[in-house]
N, C-alpha and C positions, 0 to 999 in steps of 0.2 A: 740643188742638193749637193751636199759636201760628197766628193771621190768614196771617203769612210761610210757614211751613211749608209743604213739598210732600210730600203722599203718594205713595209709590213705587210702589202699584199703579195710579196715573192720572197716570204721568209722560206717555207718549203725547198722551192726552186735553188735558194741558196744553199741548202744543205742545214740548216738551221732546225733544229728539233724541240729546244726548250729557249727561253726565253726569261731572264733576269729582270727580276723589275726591282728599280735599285734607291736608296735616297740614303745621305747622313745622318747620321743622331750626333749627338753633341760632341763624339768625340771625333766624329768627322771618317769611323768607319761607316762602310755600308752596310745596311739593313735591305731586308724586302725576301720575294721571293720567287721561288722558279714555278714558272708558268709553260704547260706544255704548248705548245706553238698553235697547236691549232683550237688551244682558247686564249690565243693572246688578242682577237679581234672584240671578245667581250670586253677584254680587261681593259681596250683603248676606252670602249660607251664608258665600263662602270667602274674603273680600278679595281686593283684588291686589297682587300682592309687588312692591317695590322695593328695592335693594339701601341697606344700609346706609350705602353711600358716602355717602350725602345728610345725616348727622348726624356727616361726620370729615373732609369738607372746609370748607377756609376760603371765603369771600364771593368769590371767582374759582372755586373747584371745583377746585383745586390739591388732587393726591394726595402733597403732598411731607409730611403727618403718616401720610398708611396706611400711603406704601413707607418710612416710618421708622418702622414700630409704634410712634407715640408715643401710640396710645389703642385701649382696647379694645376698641370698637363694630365697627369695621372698620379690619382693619389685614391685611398680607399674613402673619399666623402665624396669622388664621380664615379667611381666604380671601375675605373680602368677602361675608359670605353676605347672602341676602334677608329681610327682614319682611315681614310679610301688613298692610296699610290695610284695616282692619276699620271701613266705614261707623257714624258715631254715626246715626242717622235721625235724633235730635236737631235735626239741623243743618241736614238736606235742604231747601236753597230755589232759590230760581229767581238766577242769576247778571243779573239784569235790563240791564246792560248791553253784555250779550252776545246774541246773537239763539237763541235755542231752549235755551241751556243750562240746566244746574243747576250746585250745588259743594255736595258734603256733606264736613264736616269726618270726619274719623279717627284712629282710635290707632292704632300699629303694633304687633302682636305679630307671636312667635314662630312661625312654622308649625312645626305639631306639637303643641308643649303650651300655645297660647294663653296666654303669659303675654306679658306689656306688655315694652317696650321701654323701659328705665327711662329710658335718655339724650333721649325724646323731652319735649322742653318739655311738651307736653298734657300729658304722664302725670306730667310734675312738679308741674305746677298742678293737675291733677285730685286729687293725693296729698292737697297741704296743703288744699284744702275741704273735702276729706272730714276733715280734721284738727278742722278748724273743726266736722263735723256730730258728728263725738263727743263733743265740747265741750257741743253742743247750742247752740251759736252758726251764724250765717248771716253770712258777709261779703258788703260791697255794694263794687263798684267800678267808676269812670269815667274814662276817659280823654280828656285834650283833646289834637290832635295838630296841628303844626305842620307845613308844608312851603312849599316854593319852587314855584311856577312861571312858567316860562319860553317864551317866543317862539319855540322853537326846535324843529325837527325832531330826537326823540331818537337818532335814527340818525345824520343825521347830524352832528349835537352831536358823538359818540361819535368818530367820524371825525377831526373838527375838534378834536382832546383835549379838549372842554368849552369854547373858548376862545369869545370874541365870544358871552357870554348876553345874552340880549334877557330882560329882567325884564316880567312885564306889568303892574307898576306899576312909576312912575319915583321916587315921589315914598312918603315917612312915611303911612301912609292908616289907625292904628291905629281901630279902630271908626269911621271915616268910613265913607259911604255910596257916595261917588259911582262909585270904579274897580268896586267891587262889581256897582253899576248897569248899568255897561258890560258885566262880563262875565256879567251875570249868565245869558244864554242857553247858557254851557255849565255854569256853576253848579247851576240850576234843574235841566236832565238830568238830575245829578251825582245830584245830591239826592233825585229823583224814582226814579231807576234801584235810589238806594241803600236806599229807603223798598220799593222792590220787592220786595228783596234781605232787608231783616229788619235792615238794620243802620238802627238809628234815630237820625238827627241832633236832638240838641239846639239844637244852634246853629251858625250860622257865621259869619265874616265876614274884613276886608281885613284885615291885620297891618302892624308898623312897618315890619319887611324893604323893600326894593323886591322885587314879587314874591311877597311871602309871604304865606300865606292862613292857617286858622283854621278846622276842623271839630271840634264836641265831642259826644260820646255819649249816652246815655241810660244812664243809671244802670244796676247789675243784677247779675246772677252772676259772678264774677270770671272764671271758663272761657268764656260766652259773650260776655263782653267781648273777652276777648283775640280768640278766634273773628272778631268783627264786625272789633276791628279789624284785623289781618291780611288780612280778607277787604277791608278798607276801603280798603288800601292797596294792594293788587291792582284795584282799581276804578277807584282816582284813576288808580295810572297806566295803566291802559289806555285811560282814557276820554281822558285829557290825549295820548295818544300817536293815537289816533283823530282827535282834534281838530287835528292838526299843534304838539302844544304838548310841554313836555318837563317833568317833575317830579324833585325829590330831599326825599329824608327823611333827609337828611344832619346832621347836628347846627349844624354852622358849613359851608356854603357856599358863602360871600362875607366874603372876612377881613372885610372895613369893613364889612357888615349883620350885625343880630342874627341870634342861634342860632335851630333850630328845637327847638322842648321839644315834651316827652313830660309833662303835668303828669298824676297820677292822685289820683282823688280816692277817700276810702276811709272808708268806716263797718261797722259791725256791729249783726246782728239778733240776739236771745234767742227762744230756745223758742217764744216767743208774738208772735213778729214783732211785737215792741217793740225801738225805737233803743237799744241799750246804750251807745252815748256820749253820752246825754243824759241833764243831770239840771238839773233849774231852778235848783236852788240851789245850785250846782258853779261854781266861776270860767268866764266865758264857757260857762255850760250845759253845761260838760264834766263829766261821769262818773268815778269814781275809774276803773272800765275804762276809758275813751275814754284820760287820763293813763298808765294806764300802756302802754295798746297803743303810743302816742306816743312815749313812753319807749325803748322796743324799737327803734321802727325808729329814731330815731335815734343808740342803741348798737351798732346793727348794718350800719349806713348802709357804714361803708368795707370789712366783709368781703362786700359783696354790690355795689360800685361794679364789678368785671366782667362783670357780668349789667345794672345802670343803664346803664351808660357803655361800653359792648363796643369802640369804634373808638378807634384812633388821632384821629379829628377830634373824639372826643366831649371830649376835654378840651382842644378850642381853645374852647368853650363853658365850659363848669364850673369850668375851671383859670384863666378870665381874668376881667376885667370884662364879659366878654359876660354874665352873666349876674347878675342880684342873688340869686339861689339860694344865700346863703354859708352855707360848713361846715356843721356840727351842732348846728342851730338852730330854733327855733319861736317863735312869737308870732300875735298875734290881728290879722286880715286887715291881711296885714304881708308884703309882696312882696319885703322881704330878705331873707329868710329860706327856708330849705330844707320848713321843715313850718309849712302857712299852714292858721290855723283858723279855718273859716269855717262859715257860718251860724248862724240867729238864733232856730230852734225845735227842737221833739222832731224835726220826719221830715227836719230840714235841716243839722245839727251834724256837721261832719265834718273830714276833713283832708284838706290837699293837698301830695302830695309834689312837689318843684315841681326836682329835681336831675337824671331822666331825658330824655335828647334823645329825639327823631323818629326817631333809628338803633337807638332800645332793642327788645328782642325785648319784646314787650308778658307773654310769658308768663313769662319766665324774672323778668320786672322786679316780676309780680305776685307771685311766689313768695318773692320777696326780701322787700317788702310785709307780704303775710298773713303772713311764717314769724317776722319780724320783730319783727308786734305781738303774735302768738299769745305769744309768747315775755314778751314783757313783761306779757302778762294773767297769764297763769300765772306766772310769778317774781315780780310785782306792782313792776317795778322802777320809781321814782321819777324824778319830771319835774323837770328842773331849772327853772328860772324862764324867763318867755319873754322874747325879743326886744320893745323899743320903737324902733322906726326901724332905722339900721344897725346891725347887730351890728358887736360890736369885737372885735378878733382872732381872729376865726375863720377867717381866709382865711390863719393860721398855724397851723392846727390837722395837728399833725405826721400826727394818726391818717385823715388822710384824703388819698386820692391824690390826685396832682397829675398823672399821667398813665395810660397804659393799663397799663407794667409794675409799677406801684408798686401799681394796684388789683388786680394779677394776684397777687403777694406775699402781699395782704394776704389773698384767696381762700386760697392754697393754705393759708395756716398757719390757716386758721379751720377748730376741730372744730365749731364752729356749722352752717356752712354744709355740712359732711360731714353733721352730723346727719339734715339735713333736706333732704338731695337725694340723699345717701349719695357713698361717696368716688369712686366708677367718673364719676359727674357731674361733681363739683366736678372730678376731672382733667381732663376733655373740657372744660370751660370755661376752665380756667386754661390748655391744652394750646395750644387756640383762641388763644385773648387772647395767650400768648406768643410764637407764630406771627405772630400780626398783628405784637408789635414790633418781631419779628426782623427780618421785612420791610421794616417801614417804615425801621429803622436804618440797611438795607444800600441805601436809594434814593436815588439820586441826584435831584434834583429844580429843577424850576426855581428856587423858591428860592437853593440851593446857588447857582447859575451865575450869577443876578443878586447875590446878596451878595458872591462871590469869586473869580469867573472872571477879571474884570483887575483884582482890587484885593490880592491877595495874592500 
């Protein structure tokens, strides 16, 4: 058992009183619920059931896709019925910045016949690693995640429609030291709360943004990746909101500041936990594997951008100069470029997909990822030549969205992505995604009223 890990018959002993039982819905926050401790040993036999509604509403909890049966998880022709959160123990640790708690991750199955809830991310990520173990390969994955924080009370922020942010840096602070220095007494917590908790920071620091900060992960299982981070991002903002401070994992926003990215980094184990993207005498220590997994994801890169790129704001990042992440591209530690190949040994050669924002579901982003390169190990498909500086013309590259409808299109007509999540998903994702532009189409927004309220 992991140092983090908490055993469930010395939850008391721990000091432990309630208990989270936790899983994603599609946008990759946590769902589930608090269970007092001393009926968390029922909930290990029977789960506890939540209603489906939690994987068919949109980012508001708007029932306008169930009362219009636009998806099959829950909609009013099954009546909304419930799934059982079937504790992983896996998972079980102490929520360290919470006073007496725990949160163990979960699947949702069926009550009845114990079968998985296909529409849950987990059980989409858990699919393809196990894809990976009949391969007799082991994926490794990291993520570095970006966010904003602000000087502001999130409440009432909320209130004030977001207006008047107080950034807690005023000023460009990319790896400088100093704003870091200042904050670093709620930093340190952070860090300390999140080392409790099992999620292992690699590194952190101050970003360009005014505001923007910078936590990265510790390498590892792709499913407890996602896990950490999810749970990571339940941390930050509770801790920031504890603190009188207010957070977003928003892709862009601040039109005039940089985006917040989702970079993930990705390599592959063989049999004998040896690096399979590495070979000495391979262009930059790359593998004919490591080439063609690279290959995959980025032939696969535009039918999997509404699982990368889920929001309407994820392409005021991706789709503009905010980001040097261009098209469907790679090269050697080369920050133009969408697939950045980096390091300089056998246990360090990997890749970084560098196109997902802060708003991406980490699960659904990893599945695109592994399903992506898997694809290209096995088809052994061919790497085009990499990027030196800026790529040319790739920011005309027809086959890649420019916004959320066009990545939604590009989902539904893909048998790739049916394959490998099956079609009842891909429609819940594309169902999703086209909901969100409905909406945004029909808003009026400030925007609108400054461009044309007395000029036209």
């Amino acid at each position: 058992m992991s140092d983090y890990l908490l055993n469930p018959d010395t939850l008391e002993a721990e000091g432990i009183h309630t208990v989270i039982v936790a899983t994603p819905d599609m946008q990759g926050r946590l769902i589930g619920r608090r269970i007092p401790v001393k009926r968390f040993p029922t909930i290990i036999k029977n789960g506890v059931e939540v209603c489906t509604c939690a994987w068919a509403w949109d980012i508001e909890q708007s029932f306008e896709l169930i009362s219009a049966n636009k998806v099959k998880v829950c909609s009013l022709h099954n009546g909304a019925p419930d799934v059982a959160l079937m504790p992983d123990l896996g998972t079980l640790r102490r929520a360290a910045w919470l006073d007496g708690i725990a949160i163990c991750m979960a699947d949702p199955v069926w009550p009845g016949t114990g079968e998985p809830l296909e529409e849950s991310p987990r059980t989409m990520l858990r699919r393809e690693v196990e894809r990976y173990r009949e391969l007799g390969l082991k994926p490794k994955a990291g993520t570095e995640l970006e966010f904003y924080l602000f000087r502001n009370d999130p409440y009432e922020l909320r209130l004030n429609d977001f207006r008047d942010l107080k950034p807690t840096t005023l000023t460009p602070n990319d790896f400088l030291l100093g704003e870091g220095n200042y904050y670093e007494p709620f930093f340190r917590k952070l860090r300390n709360d999140l080392e409790l908790s099992g999620i292992e920071i690699e590194a952190a620091q101050s970003e360009w943004g005014s505001g923007q900060w910078e936590m990265t992960f510790e390498y590892g299982d792709p499913l407890e990746m996602a896990d950490r981070h999810a749970i990571y991002k339940l941390a930050v903002r509770d801790s920031a909101r504890a603190a009188g401070y207010s957070v977003t994992f928003m892709a862009k926003p601040v039109t005039e500041q940089a985006g917040s990215s989702c970079h993930v980094h990705f390599s592959v184990l063989d049999e004998q936990d040896r690096p399979a993207f590495w070979d000495a005498d391979g262009e930059y220590g790359m593998s004919d594997k490591m080439r063609h997994a690279l290959a995959g994801v980025i032939e696969h890169t535009p039918e999997f951008m509404a699982a990368y790129a889920p929001t309407i704001n994820s392409y005021r990042r991706t789709a503009t100069d905010d980001t040097f992440d261009f098209g469907r591209s790679w090269g050697r530690e080369n920050r133009y470029v969408s697939n950045r190949v980096v390091g300089h040994s056998e246990f360090t050669t990997r890749f970084e997909f560098r196109i997902p924002g802060a708003d991406t579901n980490p699960y659904l982003t990893l599945v695109g990822i592994l399903a992506s390169a898997r694809d290209g190990m096995q088809r052994k498909i061919e790497l085009g030549m990499p990027t030196v500086g800026v790529p040319e013309n790739v920011c005309n590259d027809s086959a890649m969205p420019q916004n959320l409808k066009e990545a939604t299109v590009a989902m539904e007509q893909s048998s790739f992505v049916a394959e490998v999540i099956g079609e009842d998903c891909k429609q819940l994702i594309t169902a999703l995604a086209e909901h969100e532009w409905r909406t945004a189409a029909a808003a009026v927004t400030d925007w609108d009223r400054a461009r044309y309220f007395d000029r036209i």
